[in-house]
C-alpha positions as a Python dict, from the first residue, in 0.01 Angstrom:
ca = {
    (1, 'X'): (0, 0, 0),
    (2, 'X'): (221, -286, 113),
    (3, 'X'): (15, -558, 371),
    (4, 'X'): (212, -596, 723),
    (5, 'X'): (173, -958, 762),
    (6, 'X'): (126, -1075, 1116),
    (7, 'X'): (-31, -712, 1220),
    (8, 'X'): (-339, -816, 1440),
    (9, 'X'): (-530, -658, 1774),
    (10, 'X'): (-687, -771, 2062),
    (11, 'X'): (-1032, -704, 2159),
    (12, 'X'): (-1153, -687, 2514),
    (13, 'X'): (-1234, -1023, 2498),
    (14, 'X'): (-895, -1180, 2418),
    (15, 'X'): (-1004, -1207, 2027),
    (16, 'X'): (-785, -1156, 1749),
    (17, 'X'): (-913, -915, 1510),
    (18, 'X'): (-797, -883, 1144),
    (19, 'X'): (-763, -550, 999),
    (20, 'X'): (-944, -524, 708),
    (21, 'X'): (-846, -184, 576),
    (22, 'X'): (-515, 17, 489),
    (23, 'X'): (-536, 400, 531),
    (24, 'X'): (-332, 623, 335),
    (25, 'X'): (-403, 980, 379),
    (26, 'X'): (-727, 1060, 187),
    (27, 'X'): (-827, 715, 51),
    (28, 'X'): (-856, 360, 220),
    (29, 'X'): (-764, 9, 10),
    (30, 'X'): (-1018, -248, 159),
    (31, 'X'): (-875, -616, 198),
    (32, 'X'): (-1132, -911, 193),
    (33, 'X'): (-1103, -1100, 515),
    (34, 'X'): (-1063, -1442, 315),
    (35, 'X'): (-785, -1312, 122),
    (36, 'X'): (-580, -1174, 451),
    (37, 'X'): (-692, -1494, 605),
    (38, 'X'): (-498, -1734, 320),
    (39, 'X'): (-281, -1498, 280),
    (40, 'X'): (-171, -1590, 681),
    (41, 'X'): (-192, -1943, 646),
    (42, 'X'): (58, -1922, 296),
    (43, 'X'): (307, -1711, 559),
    (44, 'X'): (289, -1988, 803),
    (45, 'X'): (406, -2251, 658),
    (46, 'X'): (674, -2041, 399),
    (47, 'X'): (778, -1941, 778),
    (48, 'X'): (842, -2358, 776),
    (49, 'X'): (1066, -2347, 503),
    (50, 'X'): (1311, -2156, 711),
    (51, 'X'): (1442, -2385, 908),
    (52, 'X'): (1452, -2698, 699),
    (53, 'X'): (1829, -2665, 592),
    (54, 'X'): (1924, -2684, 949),
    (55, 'X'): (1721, -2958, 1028),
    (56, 'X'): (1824, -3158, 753),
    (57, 'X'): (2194, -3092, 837),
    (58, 'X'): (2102, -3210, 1239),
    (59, 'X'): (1942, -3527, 1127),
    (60, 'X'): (2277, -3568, 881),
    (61, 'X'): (2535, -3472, 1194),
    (62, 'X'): (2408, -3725, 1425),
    (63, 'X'): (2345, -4020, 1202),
    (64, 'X'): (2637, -4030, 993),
    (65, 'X'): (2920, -3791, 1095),
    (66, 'X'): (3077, -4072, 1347),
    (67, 'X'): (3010, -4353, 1066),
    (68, 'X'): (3145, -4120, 761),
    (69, 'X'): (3493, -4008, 962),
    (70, 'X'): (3561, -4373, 1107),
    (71, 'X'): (3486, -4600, 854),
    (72, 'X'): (3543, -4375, 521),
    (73, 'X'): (3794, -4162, 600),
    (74, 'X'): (3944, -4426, 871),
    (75, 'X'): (3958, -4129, 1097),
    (76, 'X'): (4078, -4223, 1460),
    (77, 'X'): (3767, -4310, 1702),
    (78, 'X'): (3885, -4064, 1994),
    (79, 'X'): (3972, -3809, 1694),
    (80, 'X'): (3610, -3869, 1580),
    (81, 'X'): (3442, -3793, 1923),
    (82, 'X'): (3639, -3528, 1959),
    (83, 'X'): (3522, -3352, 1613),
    (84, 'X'): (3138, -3413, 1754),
    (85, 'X'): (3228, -3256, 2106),
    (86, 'X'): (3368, -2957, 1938),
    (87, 'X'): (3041, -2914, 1727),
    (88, 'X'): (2865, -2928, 2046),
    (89, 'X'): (3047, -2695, 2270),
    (90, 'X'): (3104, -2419, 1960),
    (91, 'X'): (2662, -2468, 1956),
    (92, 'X'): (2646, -2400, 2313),
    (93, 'X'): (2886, -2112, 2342),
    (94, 'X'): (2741, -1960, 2009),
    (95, 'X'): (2386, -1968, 2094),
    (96, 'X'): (2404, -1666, 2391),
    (97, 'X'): (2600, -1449, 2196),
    (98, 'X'): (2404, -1479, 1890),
    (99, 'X'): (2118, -1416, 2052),
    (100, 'X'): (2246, -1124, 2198),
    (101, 'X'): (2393, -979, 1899),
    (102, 'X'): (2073, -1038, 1699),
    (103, 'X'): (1849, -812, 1873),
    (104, 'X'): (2111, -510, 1844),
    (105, 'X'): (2214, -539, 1524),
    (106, 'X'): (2040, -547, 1163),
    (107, 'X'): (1682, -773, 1119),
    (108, 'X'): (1637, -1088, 1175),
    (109, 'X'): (1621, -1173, 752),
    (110, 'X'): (1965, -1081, 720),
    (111, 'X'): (2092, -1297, 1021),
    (112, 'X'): (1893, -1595, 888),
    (113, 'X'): (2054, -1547, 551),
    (114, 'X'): (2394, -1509, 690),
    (115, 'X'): (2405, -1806, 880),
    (116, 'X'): (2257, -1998, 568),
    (117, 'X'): (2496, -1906, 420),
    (118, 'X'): (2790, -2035, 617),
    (119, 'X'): (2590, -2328, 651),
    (120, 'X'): (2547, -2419, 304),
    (121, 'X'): (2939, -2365, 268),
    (122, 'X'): (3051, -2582, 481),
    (123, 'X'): (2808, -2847, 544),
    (124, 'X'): (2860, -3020, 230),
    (125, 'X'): (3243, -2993, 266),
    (126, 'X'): (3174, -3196, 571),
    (127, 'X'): (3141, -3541, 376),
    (128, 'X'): (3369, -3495, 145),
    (129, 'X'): (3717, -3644, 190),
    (130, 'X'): (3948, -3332, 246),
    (131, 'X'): (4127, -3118, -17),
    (132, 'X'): (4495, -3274, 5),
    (133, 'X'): (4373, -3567, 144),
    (134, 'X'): (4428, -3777, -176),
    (135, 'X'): (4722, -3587, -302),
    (136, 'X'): (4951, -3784, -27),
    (137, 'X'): (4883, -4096, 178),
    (138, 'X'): (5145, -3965, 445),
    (139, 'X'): (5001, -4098, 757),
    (140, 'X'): (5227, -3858, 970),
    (141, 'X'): (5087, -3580, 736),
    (142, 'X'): (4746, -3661, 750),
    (143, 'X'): (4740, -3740, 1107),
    (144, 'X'): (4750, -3352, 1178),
    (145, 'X'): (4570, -3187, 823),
    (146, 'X'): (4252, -3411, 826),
    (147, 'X'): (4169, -3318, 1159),
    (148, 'X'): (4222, -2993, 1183),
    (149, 'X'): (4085, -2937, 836),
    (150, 'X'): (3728, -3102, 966),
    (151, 'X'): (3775, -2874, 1293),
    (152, 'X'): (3780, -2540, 1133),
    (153, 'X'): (3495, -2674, 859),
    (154, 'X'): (3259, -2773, 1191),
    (155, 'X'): (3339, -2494, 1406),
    (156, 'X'): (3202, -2225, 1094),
    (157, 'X'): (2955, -2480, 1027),
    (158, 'X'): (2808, -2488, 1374),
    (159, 'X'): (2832, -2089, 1424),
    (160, 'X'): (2593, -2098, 1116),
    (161, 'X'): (2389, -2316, 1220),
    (162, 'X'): (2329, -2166, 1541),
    (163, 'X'): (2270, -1838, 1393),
    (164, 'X'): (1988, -1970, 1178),
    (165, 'X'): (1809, -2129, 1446),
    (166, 'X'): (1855, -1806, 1666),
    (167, 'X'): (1707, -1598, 1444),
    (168, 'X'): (1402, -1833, 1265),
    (169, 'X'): (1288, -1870, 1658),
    (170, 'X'): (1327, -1513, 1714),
    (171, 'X'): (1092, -1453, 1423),
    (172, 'X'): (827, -1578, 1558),
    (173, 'X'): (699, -1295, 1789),
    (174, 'X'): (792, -1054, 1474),
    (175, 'X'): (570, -1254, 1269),
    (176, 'X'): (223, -1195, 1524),
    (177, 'X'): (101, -1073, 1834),
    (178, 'X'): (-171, -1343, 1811),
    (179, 'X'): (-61, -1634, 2099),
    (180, 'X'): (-268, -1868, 1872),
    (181, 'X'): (-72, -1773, 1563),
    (182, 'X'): (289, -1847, 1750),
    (183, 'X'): (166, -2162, 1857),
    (184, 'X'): (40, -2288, 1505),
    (185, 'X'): (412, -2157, 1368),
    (186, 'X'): (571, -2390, 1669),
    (187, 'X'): (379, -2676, 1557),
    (188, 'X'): (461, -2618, 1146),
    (189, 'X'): (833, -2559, 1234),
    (190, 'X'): (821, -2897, 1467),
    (191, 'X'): (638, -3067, 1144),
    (192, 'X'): (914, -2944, 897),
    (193, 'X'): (1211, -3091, 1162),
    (194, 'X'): (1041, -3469, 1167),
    (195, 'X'): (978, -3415, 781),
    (196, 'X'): (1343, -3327, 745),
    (197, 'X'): (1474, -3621, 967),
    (198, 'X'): (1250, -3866, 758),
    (199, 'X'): (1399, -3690, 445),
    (200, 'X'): (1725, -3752, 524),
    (201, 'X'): (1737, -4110, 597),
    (202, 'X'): (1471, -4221, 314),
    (203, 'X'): (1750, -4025, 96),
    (204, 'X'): (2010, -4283, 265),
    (205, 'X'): (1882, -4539, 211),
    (206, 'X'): (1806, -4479, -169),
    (207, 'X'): (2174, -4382, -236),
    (208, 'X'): (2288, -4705, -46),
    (209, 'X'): (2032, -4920, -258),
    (210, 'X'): (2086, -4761, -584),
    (211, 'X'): (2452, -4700, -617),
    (212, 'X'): (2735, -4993, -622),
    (213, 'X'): (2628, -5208, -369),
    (214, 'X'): (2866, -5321, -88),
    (215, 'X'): (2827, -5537, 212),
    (216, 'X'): (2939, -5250, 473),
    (217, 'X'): (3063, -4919, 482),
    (218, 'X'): (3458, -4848, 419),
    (219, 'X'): (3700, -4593, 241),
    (220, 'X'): (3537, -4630, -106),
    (221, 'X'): (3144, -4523, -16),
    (222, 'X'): (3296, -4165, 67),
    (223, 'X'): (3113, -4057, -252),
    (224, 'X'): (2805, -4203, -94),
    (225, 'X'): (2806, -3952, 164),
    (226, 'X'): (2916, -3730, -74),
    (227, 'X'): (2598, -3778, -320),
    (228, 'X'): (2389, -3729, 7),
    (229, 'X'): (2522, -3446, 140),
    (230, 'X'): (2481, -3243, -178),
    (231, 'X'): (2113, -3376, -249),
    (232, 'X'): (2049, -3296, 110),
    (233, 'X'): (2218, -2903, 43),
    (234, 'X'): (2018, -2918, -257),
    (235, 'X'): (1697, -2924, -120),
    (236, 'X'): (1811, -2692, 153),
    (237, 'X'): (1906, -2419, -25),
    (238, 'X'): (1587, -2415, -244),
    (239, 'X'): (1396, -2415, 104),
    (240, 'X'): (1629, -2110, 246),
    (241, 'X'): (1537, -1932, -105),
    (242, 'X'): (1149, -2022, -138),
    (243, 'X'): (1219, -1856, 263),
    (244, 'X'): (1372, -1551, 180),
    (245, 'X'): (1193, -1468, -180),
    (246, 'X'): (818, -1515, -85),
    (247, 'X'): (824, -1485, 339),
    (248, 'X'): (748, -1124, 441),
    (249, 'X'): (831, -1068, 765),
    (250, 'X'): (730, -721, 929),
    (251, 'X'): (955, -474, 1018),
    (252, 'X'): (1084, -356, 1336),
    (253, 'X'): (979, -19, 1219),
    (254, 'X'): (582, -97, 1142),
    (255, 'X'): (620, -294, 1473),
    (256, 'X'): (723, 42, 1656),
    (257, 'X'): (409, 148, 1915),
    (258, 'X'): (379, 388, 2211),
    (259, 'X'): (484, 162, 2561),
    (260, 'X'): (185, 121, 2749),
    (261, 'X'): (118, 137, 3117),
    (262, 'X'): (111, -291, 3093),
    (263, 'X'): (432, -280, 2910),
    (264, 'X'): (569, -69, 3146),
    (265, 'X'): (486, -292, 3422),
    (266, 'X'): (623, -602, 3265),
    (267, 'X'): (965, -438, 3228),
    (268, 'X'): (984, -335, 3623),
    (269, 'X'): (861, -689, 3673),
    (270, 'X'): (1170, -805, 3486),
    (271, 'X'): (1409, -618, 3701),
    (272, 'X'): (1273, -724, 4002),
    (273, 'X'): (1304, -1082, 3870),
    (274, 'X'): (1690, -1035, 3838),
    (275, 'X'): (1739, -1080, 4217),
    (276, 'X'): (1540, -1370, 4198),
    (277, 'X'): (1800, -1522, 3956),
    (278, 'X'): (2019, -1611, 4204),
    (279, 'X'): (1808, -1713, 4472),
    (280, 'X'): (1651, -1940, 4170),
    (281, 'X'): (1997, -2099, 4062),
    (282, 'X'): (2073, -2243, 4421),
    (283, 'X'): (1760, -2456, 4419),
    (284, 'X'): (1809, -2862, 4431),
    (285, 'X'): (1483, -2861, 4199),
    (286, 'X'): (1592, -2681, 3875),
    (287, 'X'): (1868, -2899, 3859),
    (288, 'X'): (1669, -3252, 3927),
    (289, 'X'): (1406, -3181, 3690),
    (290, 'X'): (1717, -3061, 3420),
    (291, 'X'): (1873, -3414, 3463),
    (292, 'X'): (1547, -3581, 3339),
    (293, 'X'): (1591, -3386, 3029),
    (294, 'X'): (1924, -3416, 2986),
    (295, 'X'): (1969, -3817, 3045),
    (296, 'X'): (1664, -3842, 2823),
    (297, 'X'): (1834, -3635, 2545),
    (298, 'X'): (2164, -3819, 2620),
    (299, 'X'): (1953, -4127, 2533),
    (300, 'X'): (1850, -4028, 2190),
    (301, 'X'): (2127, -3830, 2091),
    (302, 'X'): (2311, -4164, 2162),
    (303, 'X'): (2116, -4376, 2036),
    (304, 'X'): (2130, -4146, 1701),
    (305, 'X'): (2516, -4153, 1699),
    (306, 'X'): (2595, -4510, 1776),
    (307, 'X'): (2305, -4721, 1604),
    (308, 'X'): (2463, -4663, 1289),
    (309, 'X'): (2810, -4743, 1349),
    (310, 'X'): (2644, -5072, 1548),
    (311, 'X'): (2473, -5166, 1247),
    (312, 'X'): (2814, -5132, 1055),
    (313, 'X'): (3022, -5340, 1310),
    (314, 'X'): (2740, -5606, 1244),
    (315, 'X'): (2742, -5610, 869),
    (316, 'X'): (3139, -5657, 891),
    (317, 'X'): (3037, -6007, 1077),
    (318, 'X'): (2750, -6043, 912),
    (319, 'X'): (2748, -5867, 510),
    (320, 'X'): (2480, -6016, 364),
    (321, 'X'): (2236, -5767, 517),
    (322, 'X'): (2342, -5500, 280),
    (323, 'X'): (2478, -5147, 348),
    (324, 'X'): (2108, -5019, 338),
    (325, 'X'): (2035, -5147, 694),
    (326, 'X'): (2207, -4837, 818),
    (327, 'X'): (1974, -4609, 669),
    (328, 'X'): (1631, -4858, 755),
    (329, 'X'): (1719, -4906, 1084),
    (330, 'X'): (1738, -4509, 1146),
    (331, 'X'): (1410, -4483, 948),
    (332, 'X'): (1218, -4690, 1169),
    (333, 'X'): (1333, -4544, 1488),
    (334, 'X'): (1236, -4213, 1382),
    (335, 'X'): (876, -4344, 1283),
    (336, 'X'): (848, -4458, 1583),
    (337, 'X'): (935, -4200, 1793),
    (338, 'X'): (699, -3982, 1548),
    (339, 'X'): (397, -4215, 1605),
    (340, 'X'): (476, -4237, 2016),
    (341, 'X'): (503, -3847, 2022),
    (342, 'X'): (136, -3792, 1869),
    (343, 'X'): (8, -4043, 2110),
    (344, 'X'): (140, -3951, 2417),
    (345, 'X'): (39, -3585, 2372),
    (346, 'X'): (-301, -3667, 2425),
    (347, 'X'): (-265, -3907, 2648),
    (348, 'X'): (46, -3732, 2900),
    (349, 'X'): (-232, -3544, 3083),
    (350, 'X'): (-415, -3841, 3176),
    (351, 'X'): (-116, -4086, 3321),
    (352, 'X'): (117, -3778, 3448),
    (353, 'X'): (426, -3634, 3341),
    (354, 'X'): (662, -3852, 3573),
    (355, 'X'): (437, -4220, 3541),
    (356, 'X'): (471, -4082, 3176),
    (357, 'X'): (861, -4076, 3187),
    (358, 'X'): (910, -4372, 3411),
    (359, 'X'): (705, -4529, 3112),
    (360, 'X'): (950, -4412, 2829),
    (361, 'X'): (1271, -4500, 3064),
    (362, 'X'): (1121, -4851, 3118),
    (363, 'X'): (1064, -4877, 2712),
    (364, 'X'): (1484, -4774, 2668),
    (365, 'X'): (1582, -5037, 2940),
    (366, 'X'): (1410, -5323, 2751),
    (367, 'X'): (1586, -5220, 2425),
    (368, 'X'): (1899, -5220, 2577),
    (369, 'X'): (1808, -5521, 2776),
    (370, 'X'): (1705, -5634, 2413),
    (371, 'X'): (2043, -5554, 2273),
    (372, 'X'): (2239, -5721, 2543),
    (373, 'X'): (2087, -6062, 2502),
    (374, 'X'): (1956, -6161, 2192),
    (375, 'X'): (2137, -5898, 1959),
    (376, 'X'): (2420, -6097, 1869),
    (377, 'X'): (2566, -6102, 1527),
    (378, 'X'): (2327, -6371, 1449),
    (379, 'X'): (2045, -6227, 1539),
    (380, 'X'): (1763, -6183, 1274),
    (381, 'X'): (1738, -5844, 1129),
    (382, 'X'): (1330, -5834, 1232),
    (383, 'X'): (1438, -5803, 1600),
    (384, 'X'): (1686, -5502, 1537),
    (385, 'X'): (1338, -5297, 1365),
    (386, 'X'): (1183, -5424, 1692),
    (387, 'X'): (1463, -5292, 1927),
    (388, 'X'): (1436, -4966, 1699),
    (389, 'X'): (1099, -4939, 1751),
    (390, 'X'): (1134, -4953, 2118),
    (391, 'X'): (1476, -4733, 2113),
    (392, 'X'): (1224, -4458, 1931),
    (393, 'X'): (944, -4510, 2157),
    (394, 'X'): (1124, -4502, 2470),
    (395, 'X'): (1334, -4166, 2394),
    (396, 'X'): (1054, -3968, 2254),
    (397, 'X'): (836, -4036, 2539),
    (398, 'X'): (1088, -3941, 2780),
    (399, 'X'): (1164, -3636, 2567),
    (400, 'X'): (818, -3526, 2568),
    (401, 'X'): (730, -3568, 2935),
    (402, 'X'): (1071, -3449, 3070),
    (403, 'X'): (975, -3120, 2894),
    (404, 'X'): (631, -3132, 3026),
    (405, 'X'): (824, -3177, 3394),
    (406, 'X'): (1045, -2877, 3344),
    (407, 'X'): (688, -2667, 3226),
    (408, 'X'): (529, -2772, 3557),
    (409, 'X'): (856, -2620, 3737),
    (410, 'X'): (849, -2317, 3539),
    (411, 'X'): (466, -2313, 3653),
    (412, 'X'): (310, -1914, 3668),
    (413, 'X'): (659, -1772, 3637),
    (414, 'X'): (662, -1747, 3269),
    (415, 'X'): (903, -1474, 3299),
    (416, 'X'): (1186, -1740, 3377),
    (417, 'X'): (1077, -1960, 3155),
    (418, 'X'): (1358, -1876, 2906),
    (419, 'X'): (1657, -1830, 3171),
    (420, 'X'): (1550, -2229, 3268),
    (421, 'X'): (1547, -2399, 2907),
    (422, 'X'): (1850, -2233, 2829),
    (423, 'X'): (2046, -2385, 3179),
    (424, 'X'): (1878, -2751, 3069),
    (425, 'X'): (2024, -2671, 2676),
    (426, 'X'): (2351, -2579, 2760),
    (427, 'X'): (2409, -2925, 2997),
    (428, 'X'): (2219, -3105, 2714),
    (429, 'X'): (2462, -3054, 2462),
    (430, 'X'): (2819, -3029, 2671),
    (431, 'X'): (2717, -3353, 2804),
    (432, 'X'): (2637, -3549, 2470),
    (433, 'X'): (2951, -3418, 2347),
    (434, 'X'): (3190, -3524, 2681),
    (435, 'X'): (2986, -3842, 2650),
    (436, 'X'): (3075, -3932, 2291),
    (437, 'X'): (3453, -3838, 2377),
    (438, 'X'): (3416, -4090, 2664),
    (439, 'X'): (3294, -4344, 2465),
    (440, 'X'): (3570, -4348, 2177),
    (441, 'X'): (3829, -4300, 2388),
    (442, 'X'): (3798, -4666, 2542),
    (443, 'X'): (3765, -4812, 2186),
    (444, 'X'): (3995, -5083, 2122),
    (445, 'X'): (4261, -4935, 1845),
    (446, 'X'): (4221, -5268, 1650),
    (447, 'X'): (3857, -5365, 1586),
    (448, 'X'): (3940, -5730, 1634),
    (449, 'X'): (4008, -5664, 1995),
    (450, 'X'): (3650, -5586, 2036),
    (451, 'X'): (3416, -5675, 1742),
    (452, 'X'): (3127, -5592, 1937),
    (453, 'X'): (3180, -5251, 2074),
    (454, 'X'): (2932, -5073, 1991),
    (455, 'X'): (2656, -5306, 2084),
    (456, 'X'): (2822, -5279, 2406),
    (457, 'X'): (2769, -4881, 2391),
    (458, 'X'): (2414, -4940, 2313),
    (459, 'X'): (2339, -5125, 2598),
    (460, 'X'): (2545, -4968, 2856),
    (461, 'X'): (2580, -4581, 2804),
    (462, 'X'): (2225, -4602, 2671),
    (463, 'X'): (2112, -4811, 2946),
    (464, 'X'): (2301, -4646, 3187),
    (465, 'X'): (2149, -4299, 3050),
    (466, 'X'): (1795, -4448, 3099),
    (467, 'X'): (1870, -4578, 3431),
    (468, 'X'): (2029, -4228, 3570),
    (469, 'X'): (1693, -4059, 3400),
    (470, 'X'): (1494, -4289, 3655),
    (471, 'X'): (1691, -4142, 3946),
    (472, 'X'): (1643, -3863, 3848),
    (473, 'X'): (1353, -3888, 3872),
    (474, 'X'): (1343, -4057, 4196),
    (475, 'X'): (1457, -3762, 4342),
    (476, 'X'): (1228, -3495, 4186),
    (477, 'X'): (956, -3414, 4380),
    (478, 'X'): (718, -3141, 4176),
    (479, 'X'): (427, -3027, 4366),
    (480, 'X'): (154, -2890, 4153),
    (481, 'X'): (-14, -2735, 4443),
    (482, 'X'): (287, -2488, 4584),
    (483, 'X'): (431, -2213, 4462),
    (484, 'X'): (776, -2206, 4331),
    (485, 'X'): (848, -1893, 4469),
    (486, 'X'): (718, -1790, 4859),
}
């Protein structure tokens, strides 16, 4: 008889139980406990697996989608921004309604391979110049086609890629009723993202190093981005498969029980938290405490975007640093921020949440500060791994305690705890991409205008993001000790 993985009871004591035998009608199959037991931890991290495509595609979008359509396909900079605020505002309005629709309709297996699909037909697409594009060099022509070519290739992109996260998360309470179990599946799922990231720019950097070498980035590296893009979908796609061939994940029909009087209770408590909602949304707090995690995410998301293309502005000044340095520079950062992570989470409960954040905005200030000046063109390349270093420090220390902030709002009131995160996501992602318009939009049309642009984005918007996350944080006042809710 088939094993449900993930099936597991609760004593009266809170403690998981395995169960170690499978009853069909007149005979019972006994199961070893040690087999079931590495039989669960194998699940756990194929569960990993499923999300690594998406991750790898994030780390891809954010890095190198602003360099690849400015300086390879010589793409328009307000044309660019726009193509990245699109991706972000088809995310946000696709995330809801996929939600929604997953929990009517079919299992969550068939979503996930659905939107891996669409992902891993488009993605790659993404950084490669555009069918047509080198039939005719009509600027008129290509003024209109390349654009809206990339804008129908992003928008089925994104919609993929939201539908794969949507459904790998909602997996997770499929997978176990064991709190312990969900939390060890978070924590392999958050592995498998920083793994990804790391992946991605290590692959960089390679393919930068070990194809023709050029001083910077231009029109003829587009099969660069091309050679990473399908490595990158390469790997993917084995992931999504390993995922879908050896991952059993329960079905809603073994998962079928009797509603108990608890149950029961929880679902009247969930009505009478619907005219809370309101009352809820016109509070000064939930919106203070979602600016600290949106200025902090504005931070690193544009700190992501706009290091690269800063890096590339330098090497046209300066090209004996190599092409690589866009790749290293984006490595380091993300060590960085992985290595400042692990230590502040066992550290956060000690200094506080907010000295915590003021901490991590101070850290972005000085790397902006940094940029500002010393950065010049002339600057050694040992201080722009330093600035990275801080840039990663800074933004995943405020990432970390802003969310810690938001938990200490959310406080006993679990039940809201999902209505909250998804208010703070939403803003998180319009504003990056309204941000990024913003920002291209003032770019000089001829680079010789303003040959220093982008280190001017680094240290203003980012600066100016870190300095609005301080304000914010000026003006949040969380008291542990009282009740959200009279």
């Amino acid at each position: 008889m088939p094993i449900n993985y993930g099936a597991t009871d609760e004593n009266e004591n809170g403690v998981n139980e395995e169960k170690n035998e499978c009853n069909d009608d007149e005979f019972t199959i006994s199961i070893p406990v040690k087999r079931r037991k590495w039989w669960r931890i194998g699940q756990n991290y194929l569960f990993g697996f499923g999300h690594v495509y998406n991750d790898l595609c994030a780390a891809m979008w954010f890095s190198y989608m602003m360099l690849f359509f400015q300086a390879v396909l010589e793409m328009k900079a307000v044309v660019a921004g726009a193509m990245l605020l699109l991706g972000q505002v088809v995310d946000a309005l696709a995330t809801p309604v996929v939600g929604v629709l997953a929990d009517k309709y079919s299992t969550k297996t068939v979503w996930h391979l659905t939107g891996s699909v669409l992902v891993a037909c488009t993605f790659p697409l993404l950084f490669i110049r555009c069918w047509g594009c080198w039939m005719r060099n009509d600027p008129e022509y290509l003024s209109w086609w390349m654009p809206f070519y990339y804008a129908v290739l992003i928008t089925i992109f994104q919609i993929g890629w939201a539908v794969v996260q949507i459904s790998h998360l909602a997996m997770i309470p499929s997978i176990s009723d064991s709190l312990q179990v969900r939390s060890e599946l978070t924590s392999i799922r958050y592995m498998a993202s920083v793994i990804s990231s790391l992946t991605v720019y290590f692959i960089t950097w390679i393919v930068l190093r070990a194809t023709q070498y050029s001083n910077f980035i231009g029109p003829t590296d587009d099969y660069k981005f091309r050679n990473v893009s399908l490595i990158i979908s390469i790997i993917g796609v084995t992931c999504v498969t390993m995922f879908h061939i050896f991952f059993k994940l329960k079905s809603n029909i073994d998962r079928k029980i009797i509603k108990t009087d608890t149950e029961i209770g929880e679902e009247n408590l969930l009505k009478s938290t619907k005219s809370k909602i309101m009352f809820f949304l016109r509070m000064p707090l939930l919106y203070q405490t979602s600016l600290l995690y949106v200025f902090s995410r504005l931070y690193w998301a544009l700190s992501l975007v706009y290091v690269p293309l800063f890096l590339e502005e330098r090497l046209s000044v300066n090209p004996s640093e190599g092409s690589e340095l866009v790749a290293s520079v984006p490595l380091v950062l993300y060590i960085s921020s992985l290595l400042f992570s692990f230590l502040l989470k066992s550290n956060i409960s000690k200094i506080g949440n907010q000295v915590a954040y003021l901490i991590g905005s101070l850290f972005s200030l000085i790397s902006c500060v940094w940029i500002a000046v010393t950065i010049d063109p002339g600057a050694s390349v040992v201080q722009i791994y330093l600035v990275a270093t801080l840039i990663g420090a800074g933004s995943s220390i405020t990432l970390v305690s802003s969310l810690c902030v938001t938990a200490d709002l959310i406080g006993p009131h679990s039940h809201q705890g999902a209505s909250i995160y998804s208010i703070v996501t939403f803003a998180d992602k319009l504003v990056t991409g309204i941000a990024v318009v913003a920002i291209e939009n003032y770019k000089c049309d001829d680079a010789l205008d303003c040959p220093q642009y982008y280190r001017g984005v680094l240290t203003y918007a980012c600066g100016g993001s870190a300095v609005l996350g301080i304000l914010s944080l000026c003006l949040t006042n969380l008291r542990k000790d009282k009740s959200l809710f009279n």
